[in-house]
C-alpha positions in Angstrom: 75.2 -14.7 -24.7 72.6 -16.7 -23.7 69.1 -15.3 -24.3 66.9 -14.8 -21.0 63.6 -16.1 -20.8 60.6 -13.5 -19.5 59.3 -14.5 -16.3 57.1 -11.7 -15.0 56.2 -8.5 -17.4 54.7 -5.3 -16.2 53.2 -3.7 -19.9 52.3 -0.2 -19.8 50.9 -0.7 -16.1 49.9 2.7 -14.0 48.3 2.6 -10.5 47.6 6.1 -8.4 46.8 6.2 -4.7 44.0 8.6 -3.4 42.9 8.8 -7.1 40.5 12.1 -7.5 41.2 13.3 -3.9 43.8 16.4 -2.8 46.0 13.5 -1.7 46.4 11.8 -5.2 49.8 10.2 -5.7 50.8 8.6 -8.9 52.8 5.4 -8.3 53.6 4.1 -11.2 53.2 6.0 -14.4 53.2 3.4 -17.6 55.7 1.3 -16.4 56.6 -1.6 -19.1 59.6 -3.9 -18.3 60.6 -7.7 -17.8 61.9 -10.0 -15.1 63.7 -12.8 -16.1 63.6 -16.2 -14.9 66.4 -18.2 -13.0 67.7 -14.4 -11.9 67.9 -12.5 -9.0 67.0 -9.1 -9.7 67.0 -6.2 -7.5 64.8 -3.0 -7.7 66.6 0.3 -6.4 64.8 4.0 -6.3 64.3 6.4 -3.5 61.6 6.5 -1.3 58.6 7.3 -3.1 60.2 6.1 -6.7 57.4 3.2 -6.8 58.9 0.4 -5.7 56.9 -1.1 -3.4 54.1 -0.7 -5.2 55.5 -2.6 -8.3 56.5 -5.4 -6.0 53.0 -5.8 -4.7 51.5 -5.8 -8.9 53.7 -8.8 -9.3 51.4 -10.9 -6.8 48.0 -9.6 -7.5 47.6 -7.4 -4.0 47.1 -4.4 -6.2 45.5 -4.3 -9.3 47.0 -1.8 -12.3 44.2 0.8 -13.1 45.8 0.6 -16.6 48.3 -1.6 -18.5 49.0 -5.4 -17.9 50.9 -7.7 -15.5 52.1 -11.6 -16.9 53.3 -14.4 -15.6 54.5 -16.7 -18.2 52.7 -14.8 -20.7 49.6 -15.0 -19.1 47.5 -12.1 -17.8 47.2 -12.3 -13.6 43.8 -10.8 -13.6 42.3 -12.4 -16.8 40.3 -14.4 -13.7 40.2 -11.7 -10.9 38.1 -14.6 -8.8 41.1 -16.9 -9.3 43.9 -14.3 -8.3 44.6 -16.7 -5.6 46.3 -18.7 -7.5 48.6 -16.4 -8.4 50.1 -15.2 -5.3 51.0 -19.4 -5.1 53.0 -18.8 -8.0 54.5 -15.6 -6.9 55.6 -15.3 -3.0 55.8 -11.9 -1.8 57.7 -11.2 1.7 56.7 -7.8 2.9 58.9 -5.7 4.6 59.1 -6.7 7.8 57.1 -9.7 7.5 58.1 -10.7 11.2 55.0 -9.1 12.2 52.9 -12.1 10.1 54.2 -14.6 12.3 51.6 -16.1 14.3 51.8 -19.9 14.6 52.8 -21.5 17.7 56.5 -22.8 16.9 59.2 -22.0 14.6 58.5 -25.1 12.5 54.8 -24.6 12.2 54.9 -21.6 10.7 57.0 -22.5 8.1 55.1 -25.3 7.4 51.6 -23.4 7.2 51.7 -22.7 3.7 53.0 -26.0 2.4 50.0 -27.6 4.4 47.4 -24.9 2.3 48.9 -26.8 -0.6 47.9 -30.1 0.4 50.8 -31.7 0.5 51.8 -35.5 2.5 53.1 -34.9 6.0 56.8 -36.0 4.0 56.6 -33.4 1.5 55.7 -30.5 4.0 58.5 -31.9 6.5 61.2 -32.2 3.3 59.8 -28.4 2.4 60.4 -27.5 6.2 63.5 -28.9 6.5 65.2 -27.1 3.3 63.8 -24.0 3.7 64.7 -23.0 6.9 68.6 -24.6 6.5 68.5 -21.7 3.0 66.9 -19.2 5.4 69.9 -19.8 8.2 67.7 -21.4 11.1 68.8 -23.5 13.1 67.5 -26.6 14.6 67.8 -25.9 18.3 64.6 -23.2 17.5 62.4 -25.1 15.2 60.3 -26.0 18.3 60.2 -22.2 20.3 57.6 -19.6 19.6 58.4 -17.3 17.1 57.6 -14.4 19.4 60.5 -15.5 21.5 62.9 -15.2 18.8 65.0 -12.1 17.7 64.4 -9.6 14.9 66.2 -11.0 12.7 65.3 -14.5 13.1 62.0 -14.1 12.8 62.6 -12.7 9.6 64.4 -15.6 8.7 61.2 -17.8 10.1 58.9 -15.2 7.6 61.3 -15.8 4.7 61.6 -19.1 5.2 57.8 -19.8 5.3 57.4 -18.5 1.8 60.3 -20.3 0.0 58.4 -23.6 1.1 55.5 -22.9 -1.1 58.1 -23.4 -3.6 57.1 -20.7 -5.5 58.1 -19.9 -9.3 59.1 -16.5 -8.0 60.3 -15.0 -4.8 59.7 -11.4 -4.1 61.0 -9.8 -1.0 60.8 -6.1 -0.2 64.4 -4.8 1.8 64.4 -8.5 3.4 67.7 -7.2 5.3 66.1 -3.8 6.6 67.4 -3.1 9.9 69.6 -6.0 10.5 73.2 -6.0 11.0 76.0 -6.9 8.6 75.8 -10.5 9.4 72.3 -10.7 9.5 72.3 -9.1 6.2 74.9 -11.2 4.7 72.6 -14.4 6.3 69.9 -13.6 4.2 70.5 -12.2 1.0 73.3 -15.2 1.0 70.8 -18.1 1.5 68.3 -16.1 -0.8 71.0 -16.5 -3.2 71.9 -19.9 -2.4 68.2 -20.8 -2.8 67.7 -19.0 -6.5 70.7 -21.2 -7.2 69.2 -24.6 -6.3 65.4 -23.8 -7.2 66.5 -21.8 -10.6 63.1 -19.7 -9.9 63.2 -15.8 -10.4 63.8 -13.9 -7.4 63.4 -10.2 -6.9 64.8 -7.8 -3.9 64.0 -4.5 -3.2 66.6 -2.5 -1.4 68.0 0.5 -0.1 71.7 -0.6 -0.3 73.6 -0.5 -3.0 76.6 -2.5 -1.9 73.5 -5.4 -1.2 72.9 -5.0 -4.8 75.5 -5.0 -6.2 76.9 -8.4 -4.2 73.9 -10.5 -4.2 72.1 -9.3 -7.7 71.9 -10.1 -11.3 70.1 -8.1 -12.8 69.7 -4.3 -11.6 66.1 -2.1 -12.3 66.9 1.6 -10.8 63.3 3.7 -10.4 62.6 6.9 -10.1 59.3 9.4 -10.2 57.2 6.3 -10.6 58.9 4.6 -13.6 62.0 2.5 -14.4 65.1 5.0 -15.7 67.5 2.2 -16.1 67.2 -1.8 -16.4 70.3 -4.2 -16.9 73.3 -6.6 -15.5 74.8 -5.2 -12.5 77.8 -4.8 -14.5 76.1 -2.5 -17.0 74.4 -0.4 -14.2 77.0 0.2 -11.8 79.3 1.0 -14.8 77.2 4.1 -15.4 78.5 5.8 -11.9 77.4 9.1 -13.2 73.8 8.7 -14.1 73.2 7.1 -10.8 74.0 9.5 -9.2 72.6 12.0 -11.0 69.6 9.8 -10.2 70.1 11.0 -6.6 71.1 7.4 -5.8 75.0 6.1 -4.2 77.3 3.9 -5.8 78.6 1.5 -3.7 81.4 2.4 -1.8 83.7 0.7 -3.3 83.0 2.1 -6.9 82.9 5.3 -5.7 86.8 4.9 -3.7 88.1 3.5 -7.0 86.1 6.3 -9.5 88.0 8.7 -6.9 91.3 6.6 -7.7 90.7 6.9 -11.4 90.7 10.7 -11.7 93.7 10.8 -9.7 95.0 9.2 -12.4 95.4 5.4 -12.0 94.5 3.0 -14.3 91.3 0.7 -12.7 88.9 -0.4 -14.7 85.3 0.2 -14.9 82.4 -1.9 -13.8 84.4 -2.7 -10.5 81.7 -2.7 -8.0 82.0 -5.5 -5.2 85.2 -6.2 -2.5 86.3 -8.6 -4.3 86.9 -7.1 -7.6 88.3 -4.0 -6.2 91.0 -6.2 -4.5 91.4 -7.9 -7.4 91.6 -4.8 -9.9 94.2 -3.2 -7.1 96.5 -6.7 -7.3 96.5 -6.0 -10.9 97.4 -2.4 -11.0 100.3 -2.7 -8.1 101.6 -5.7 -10.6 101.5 -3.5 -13.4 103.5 -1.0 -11.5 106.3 -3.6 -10.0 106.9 -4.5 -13.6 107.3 -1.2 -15.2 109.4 -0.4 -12.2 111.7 -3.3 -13.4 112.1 -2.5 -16.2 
């Protein structure tokens, strides 16, 4: 097995809102762990487990009050005057980022951060162009306001505007909130498409398992403000019962076939996408048709 290369390492980081107040709420509670580069990796947790707050340590907006946060091995607030220059290297998308937009057209705003780079009028254009064909937006809009677009495209337009910075790591926190299947399955697909071609790290934070387990690599689960289980999808969603004893669903599909299994048949673990199920079903009814002929 290939050995992953660190991208992003959170060591022994803690951070508590209303600190010293009746309303004090830890966040994250010595958190150490490691995001890989040329991965997609996808936080999980309940509301409240720390997720969001971890996302926003990996670009500088909120500084650990303990404990240390790396990007290629290098401390983000060694310079806190040049954090800047960090959030260039790591693109966070907010939830909901539609409510960011505020250029005049479609294309402008996705070219307002290339621009901030200085970059030739060809570069920006070239940055443009291929992020909003990964993001799913089509030509015919480029030149419309984005306040005339729907919810989920300007989401796309948001997304889209921070994968032309071209940054070394994408963050996006529950990029496909509200949206319907296909508007889900538009996003996280080009946000897979585009970790593909770029090989940078990308990190999604979602409630849905089933997006999880389709579109990621790697799998982080939180809970009470600290990491309980890190690894490949396959190893997470193989452990069915600590997840839920997490509080947290398998995906559908693990759960019909778990159901399946202690009824008796024999489907493998780690099944945890469509496709897999289909194909561990094909295998079992081929089992049966050849005991049954013999």
């Amino acid at each position: 097995m290939t050995e992953k290369n660190v991208k992003l390492s959170l060591q022994d980081v803690s951070f508590t809102y209303a600190k010293g107040t009746p309303h004090e709420m830890k966040a994250l509670d010595n958190v150490s762990l490691d995001i890989y580069a040329d991965t997609v990796t996808g936080i999980i947790g309940h509301t409240g487990s720390g997720k969001s707050t971890l996302v926003q340590m990996l670009n500088g907006l909120i500084k650990p009050e303990s404990g240390r946060v790396l990007i290629d091995g290098e401390d983000v607030w060694a310079k806190p005057k040049e954090i800047t220059k960090v959030r260039f290297k790591v693109g966070l998308v907010m939830q909901y980022p539609e409510y960011q937009l505020f250029e005049a057209t479609v294309k402008e705003d996705i070219a307002y951060g290339p621009k901030n780079l200085g970059l030739s009028k060809e570069e920006v254009a070239e940055r443009v162009k291929s992020a909003a064909a990964f993001a799913g937006i089509t030509q015919d809009i480029m030149e419309k306001s984005p306040f005339e677009l729907s919810g989920g495209q300007k989401r796309r337009v948001a997304i889209a505007g921070i994968m032309a910075m071209h940054p070394d790591v994408l963050v996006l926190d529950e990029p496909a909130a509200g949206l319907d299947p296909a508007g889900r399955k538009l996003i996280l697909g080009g946000l897979v498409r585009y970790q593909r071609m770029t090989h940078c790290a990308v990190v999604i934070v979602s409630h849905s398992m089933e997006d999880m387990a389709l579109y990621c690599d790697d799998i982080i689960v939180m809970e009470n403000s600290k990491p309980i289980m890190h690894g490949t999808s396959r190893e997470i969603f193989t452990q069915e019962e600590r997840i839920v004893n997490a509080g947290l669903d398998v995906p559908e599909v693990t759960a019909l076939l778990k159901s399946l299994r202690e009824n008796g048949f024999d489907i493998p673990y780690g099944v945890y996408t469509v496709d897999q199920a289909i194909n561990a079903l094909h295998e079992l009814l081929k089992q049966k048709k050849r005991k049954g002929n013999n």
